[in-house]
C-alpha positions as CSV (number, residue, x, y, z in Angstrom):
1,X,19.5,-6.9,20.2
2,X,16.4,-8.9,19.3
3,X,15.2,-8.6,15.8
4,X,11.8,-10.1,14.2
5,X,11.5,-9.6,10.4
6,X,8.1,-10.5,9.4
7,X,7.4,-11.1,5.1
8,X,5.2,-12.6,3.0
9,X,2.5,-10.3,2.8
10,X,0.7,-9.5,-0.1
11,X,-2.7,-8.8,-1.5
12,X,-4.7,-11.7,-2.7
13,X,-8.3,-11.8,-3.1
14,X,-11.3,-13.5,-1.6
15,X,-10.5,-17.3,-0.6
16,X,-6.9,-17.3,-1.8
17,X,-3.9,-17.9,0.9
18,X,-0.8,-16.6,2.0
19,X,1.8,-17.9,4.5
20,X,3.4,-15.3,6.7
21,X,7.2,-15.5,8.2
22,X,8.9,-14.4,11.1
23,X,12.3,-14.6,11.5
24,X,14.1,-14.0,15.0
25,X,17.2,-13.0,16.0
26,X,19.0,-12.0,18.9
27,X,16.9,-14.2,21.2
28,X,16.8,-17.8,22.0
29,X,13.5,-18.7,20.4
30,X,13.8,-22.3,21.9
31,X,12.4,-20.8,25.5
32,X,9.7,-18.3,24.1
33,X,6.1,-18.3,23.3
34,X,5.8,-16.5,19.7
35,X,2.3,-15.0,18.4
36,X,0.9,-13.5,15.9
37,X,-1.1,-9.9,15.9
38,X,-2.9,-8.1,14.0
39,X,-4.1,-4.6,13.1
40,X,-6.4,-3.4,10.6
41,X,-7.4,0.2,9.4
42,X,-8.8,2.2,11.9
43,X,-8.9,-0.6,14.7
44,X,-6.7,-1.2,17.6
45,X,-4.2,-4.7,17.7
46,X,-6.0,-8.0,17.7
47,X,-4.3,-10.9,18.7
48,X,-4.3,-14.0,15.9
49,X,-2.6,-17.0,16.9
50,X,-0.1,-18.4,19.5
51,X,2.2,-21.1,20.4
52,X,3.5,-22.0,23.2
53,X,6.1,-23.9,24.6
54,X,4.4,-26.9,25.5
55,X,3.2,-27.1,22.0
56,X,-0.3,-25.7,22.5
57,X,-1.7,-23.2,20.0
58,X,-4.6,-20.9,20.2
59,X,-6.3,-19.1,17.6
60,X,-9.0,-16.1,17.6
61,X,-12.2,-17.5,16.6
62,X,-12.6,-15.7,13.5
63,X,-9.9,-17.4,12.1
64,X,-10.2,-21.0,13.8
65,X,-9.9,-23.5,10.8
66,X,-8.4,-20.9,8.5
67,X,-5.3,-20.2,9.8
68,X,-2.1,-22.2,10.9
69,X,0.6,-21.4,13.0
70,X,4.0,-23.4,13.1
71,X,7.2,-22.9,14.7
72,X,10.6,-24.1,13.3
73,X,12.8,-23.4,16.5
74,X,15.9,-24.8,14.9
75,X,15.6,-21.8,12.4
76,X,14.4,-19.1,15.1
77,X,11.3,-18.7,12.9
78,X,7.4,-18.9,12.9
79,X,4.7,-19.1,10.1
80,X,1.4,-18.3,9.7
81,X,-0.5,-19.9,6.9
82,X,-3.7,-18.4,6.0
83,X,-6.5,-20.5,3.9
84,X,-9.9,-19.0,2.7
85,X,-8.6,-15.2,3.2
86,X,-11.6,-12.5,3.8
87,X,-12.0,-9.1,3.2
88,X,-12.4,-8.5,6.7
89,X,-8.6,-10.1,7.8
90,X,-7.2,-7.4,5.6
91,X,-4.7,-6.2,8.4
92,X,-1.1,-5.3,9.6
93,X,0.3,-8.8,10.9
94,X,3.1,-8.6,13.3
95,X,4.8,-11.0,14.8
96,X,5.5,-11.3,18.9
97,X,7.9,-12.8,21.1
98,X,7.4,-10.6,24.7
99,X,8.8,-8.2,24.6
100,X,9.5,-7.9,21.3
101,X,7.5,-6.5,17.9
102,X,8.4,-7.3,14.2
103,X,7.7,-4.1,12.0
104,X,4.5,-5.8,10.6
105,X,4.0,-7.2,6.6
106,X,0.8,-6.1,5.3
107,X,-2.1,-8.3,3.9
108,X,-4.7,-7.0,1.5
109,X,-7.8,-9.1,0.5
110,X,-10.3,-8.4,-2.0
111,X,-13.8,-8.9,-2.7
C-alpha cells in the first residue's frame, strides 16, 4: 500500500521560509517522478514543482526562484524549500507520486 506523509507546514509571515517533506512508502521511489501540488482556499489544485527521473525539475512561474525541490531517493523522500513566502502561496501542499496523494500539510503566510 503506498503511503506519502507530507509535514512541515506552518504559518510564517511575509518573506520567511519553510521546507516541506514528503516521505514515501510502499513504492519504489527510485522509478517515479514525485511533485508537488497545491491548493488554496476557494481555488482548485495547482501544480508547484516536479522532478523527474532524468533529473529535470520544473516549477510554476510564480514560484520560479523561490522555491526548491530535491529528492533523496535513498530515503524515499522529497522536499520542497520555500524562500521569500507570499501571502498569495498560502495553500494546501500535497505531495504526488502518480497515482498517489499525500493528505496535504498546510502553509499560512502573513502580511
Amino acid at each position: 500500500q503506498v503511503q506519502l506523509v507530507e509535514s512541515g507546514g506552518g504559518s510564517v509571515q511575509t518573506g520567511g521560509s519553510l521546507r516541506l517533506s514528503c516521505t514515501a512508502s510502499g513504492i519504489d521511489f527510485t522509478v517515479k517522478n514525485v511533485n508537488w501540488y497545491r491548493q488554496a482556499p476557494g481555488k482548485g489544485r495547482e501544480f508547484v514543482a516536479g522532478s523527474a527521473l532524468d533529473g529535470t525539475v520544473t516549477y510554476v512561474d510564480s514560484v520560479k526562484g523561490r522555491f526548491t525541490i530535491s529528492r533523496d531517493n535513498a530515503k524515499n523522500m522529497v522536499y520542497l524549500q520555500m524562500d521569500n513566502l507570499k501571502p498569495d502561496d498560502t495553500a494546501m501542499y500535497y505531495c504526488r507520486v502518480n497515482p498517489s496523494w499525500g493528505q496535504g500539510t498546510e502553509v499560512t503566510v502573513s502580511s
